[in-house]
N, C-alpha and C positions, 0 to 999 in steps of 0.2 A: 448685662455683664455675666457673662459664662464664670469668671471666679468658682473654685467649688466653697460650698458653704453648708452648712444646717442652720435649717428655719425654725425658731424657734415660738415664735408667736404668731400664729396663723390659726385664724377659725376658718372653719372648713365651710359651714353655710353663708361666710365672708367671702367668699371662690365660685356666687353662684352668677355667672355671667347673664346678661338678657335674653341673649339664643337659648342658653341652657336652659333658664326661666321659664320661655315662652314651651318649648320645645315639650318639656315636661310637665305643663300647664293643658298641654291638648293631649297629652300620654292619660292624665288623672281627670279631665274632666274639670278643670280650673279655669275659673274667668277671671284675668288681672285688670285692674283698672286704666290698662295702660294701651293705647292703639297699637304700637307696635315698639321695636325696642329702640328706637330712638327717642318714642316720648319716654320711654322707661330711663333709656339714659339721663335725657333733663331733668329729670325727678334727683339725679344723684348731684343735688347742690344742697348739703347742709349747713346750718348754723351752729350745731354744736352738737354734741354727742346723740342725745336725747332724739333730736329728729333725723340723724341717720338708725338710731334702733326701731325707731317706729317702721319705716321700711324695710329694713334687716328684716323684721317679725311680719312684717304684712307679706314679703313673699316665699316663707317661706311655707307656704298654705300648696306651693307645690309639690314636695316633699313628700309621699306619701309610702313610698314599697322600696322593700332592698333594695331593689335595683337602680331607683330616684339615686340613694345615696354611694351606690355603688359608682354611679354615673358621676356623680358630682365628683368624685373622690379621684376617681380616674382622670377626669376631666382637668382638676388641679395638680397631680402628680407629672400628666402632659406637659403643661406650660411650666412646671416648677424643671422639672428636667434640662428643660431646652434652656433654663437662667441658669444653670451650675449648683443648683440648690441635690446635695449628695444625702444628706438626714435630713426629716424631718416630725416636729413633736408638734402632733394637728393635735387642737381644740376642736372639743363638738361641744355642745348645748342640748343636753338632754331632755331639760324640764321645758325647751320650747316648742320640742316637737308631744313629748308625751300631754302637755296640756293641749293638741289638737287631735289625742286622741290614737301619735303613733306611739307603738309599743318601744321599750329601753330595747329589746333584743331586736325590732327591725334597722333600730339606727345603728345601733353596735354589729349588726351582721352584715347591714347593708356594706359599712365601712369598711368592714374588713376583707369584703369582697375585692376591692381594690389594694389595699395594704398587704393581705400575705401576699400577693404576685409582683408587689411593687419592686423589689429587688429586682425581679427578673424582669419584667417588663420595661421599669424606668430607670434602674440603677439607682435605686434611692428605699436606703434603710427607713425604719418607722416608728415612732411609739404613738399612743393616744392619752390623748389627756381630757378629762371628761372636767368640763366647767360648770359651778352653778351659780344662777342669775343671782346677784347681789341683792335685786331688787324685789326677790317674791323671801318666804321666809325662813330663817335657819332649816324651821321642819319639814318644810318642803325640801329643803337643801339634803337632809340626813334621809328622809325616802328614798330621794335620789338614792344617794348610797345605798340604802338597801337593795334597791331595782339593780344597783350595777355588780350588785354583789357576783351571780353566775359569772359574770365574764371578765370578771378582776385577770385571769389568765391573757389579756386582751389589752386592759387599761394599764399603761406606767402609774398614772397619777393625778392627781384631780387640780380646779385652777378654780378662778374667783372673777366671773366677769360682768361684763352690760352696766346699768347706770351705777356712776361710783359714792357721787356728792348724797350724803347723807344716809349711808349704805356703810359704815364703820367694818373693817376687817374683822373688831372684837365680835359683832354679831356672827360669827361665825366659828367660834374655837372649839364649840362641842363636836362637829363636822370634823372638824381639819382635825380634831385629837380624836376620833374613831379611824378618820381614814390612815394618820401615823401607825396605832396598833395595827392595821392591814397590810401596811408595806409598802403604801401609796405615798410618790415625794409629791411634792406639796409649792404650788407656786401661787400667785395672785397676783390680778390688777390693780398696780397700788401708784398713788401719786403722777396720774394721766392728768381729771380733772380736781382730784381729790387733792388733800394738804400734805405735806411732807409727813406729818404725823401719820398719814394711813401704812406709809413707806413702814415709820418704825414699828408700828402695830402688828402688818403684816409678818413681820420677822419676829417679835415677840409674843404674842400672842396666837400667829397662828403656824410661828413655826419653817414658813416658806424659805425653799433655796434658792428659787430666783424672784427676781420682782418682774412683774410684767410691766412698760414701761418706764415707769421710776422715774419720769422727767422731773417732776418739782425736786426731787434732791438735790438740786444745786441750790434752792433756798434756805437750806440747813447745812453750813458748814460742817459740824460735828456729824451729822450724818455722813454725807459725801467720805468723810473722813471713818467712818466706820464702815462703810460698803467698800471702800480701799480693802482696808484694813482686815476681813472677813471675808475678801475676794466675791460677793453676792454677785452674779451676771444680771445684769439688765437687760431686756428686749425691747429694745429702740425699735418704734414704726413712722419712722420721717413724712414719709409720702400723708398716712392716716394723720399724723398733727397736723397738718397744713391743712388738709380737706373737714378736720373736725376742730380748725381753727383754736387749735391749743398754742402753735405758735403762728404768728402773722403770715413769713413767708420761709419757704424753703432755707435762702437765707440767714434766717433767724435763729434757727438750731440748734441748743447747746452741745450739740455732740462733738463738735473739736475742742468744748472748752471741757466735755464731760472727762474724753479721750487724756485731753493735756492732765487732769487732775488724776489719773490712774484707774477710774473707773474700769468695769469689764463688762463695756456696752456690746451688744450685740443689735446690729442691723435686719429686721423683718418686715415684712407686709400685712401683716393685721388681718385684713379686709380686702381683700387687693381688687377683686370686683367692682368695687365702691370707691377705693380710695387712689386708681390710676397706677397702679403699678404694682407686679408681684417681684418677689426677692430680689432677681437682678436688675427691673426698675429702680428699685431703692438704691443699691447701690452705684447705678449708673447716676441718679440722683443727689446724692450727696458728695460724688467726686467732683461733678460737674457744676454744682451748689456752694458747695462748702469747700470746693479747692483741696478737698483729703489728699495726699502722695499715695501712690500705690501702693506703699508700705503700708501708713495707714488703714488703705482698703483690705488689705493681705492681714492684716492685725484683728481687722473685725472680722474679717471670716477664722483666724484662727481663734478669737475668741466665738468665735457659734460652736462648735464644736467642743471649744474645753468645758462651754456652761454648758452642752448635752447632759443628758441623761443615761450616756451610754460607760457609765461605769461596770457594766457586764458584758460589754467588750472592748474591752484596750485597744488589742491587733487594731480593729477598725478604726478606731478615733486614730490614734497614729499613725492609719493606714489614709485616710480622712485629710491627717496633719501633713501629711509628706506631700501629698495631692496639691494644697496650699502654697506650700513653699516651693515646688517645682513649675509652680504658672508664672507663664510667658504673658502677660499685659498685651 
């Protein structure tokens, strides 16, 4: 679905297709364990979160020089263009690549080899948002930060991802209250496979204006009713629940019940390599799924843009907003 939109929850090493994989696998000298990318594709049937990062992390051993990430980056700004997707705020995973040894400044220069041209190239504005792994620890999390220090001219803002269950948002408030004094906003993966509590922790403890996410909040009334209430945008990845078996089936979804209760969900692809479909997948997905009205569909892409980042430019977001409301279905 061409709709215009911004994406708001997408990792960018989530975008790295099997051509792309292989392709850059014989650039670096990389031997994957996979004959060709078909078995690579069968490999992408997970049980739940945990065994889709184990592969996330296994290939991304191809990755190695600016240009790896310049390529990947490019690579998704392609396919994101041709789905209507007008902004978007990429995730990267820094401590995944510096634990194999590449530098913060190859991944951050790589990326932006593709991002400053992306206006011109793809018609598609940009921010970055640097995530750190849940699952290694605070201090490593706060390194990070310092490595990203040089190019804070570069990064919007920092995020909270990879394994959730047992990975509490609280572990994280020294990070999230340095990167505040910097000027960095602040979002997190909260309540994917985690409790609705991680939801309210995220917001109080470390701060966050959006939630990545957010699905269990329809298990706490009183929450639901404060994410109303405080306007918090959500980043819905329909297509990644199903594939990571958060909900059963397409189907299943609470996002018309999310939508009926005034939430301000937003529609993204995660992973979209992995999880079958990027931005305008999704929403070709859940109209066709969930029976959404074009209105609704016109709602969720006017909510990608209001939850943006781009409160330092208006013109565009309004420029963005009008783009919306002027689509012909």
């Amino acid at each position: 679905m061409s709709l215009p939109k911004a994406e708001l929850h997408l990792h960018i090493e989530g975008t790295l297709e099997p051509e792309l994989a292989f392709e850059l696998a014989a650039r670096n000298g990389v031997t994957l364990p996979y004959a060709d990318t078909d078995a690579l594709r069968e490999a992408y049937r997970f049980e739940d979160l945990q065994s889709f990062l184990n592969l996330y992390y296994e290939l991304m051993a191809v990755l190695r020089t600016e240009r790896d990430f310049a390529d990947l980056a490019d690579a998704y700004l392609t396919r994101a263009a041709a789905q209507g997707v007008r902004h978007v705020e990429m995730f990267f995973d820094p401590q995944a690549h510096t634990a194999r040894g590449v530098a913060m400044g190859t991944v951050v220069e790589g990326l932006w080899r593709a991002l400053e041209k992306s206006e011109e190239t793809h018609q598609i504005s940009t921010r970055l948002i640097m995530c750190f792994l849940r699952d290694e620890s605070a201090a490593s999390a706060m390194e990070t930060l310092r490595a990203a220090r040089p190019y804070l001219d570069r990064i919007t803002g920092i995020g909270l991802d990879s394994a959730e269950v047992g990975h509490p948002p609280v572990k994280f408030r020294e990070v999230y209250e340095a990167a505040a004094e910097l000027g960095l906003r602040r979002v997190a993966h909260a309540g994917e496979e985690g409790p609705p509590e991680y939801i309210t922790e995220a917001l109080d403890v470390l701060g966050v204006e959006r939630v990545d996410h957010g699905l269990r909040c329809m298990e706490d009334p009183d929450l639901v009713e404060r994410l109303v209430r405080e306007r918090i945008p959500l980043t819905l990845c329909p297509l990644s629940n199903v594939r990571l078996r958060t909900v059963d089936t397409l189907a299943d979804h609470p996002l018309p019940a999310m939508l009926d209760a005034g939430l301000l969900c937003t529609v993204n692809s995660d992973d979209p390599a992995y999880f079958g479909g990027y931005a305008g997948d999704n929403f070709d997905a859940v109209h066709r799924s969930l029976g959404l009205s074009e209105e609704r569909l016109r709602e969720l892409a006017r909510n990608s843009f209001t939850a943006s980042f781009l409160e330092d430019d208006e013109e565009r977001r309004a420029r963005y907003l009008a783009e919306v409301d002027a689509y012909e279905f």
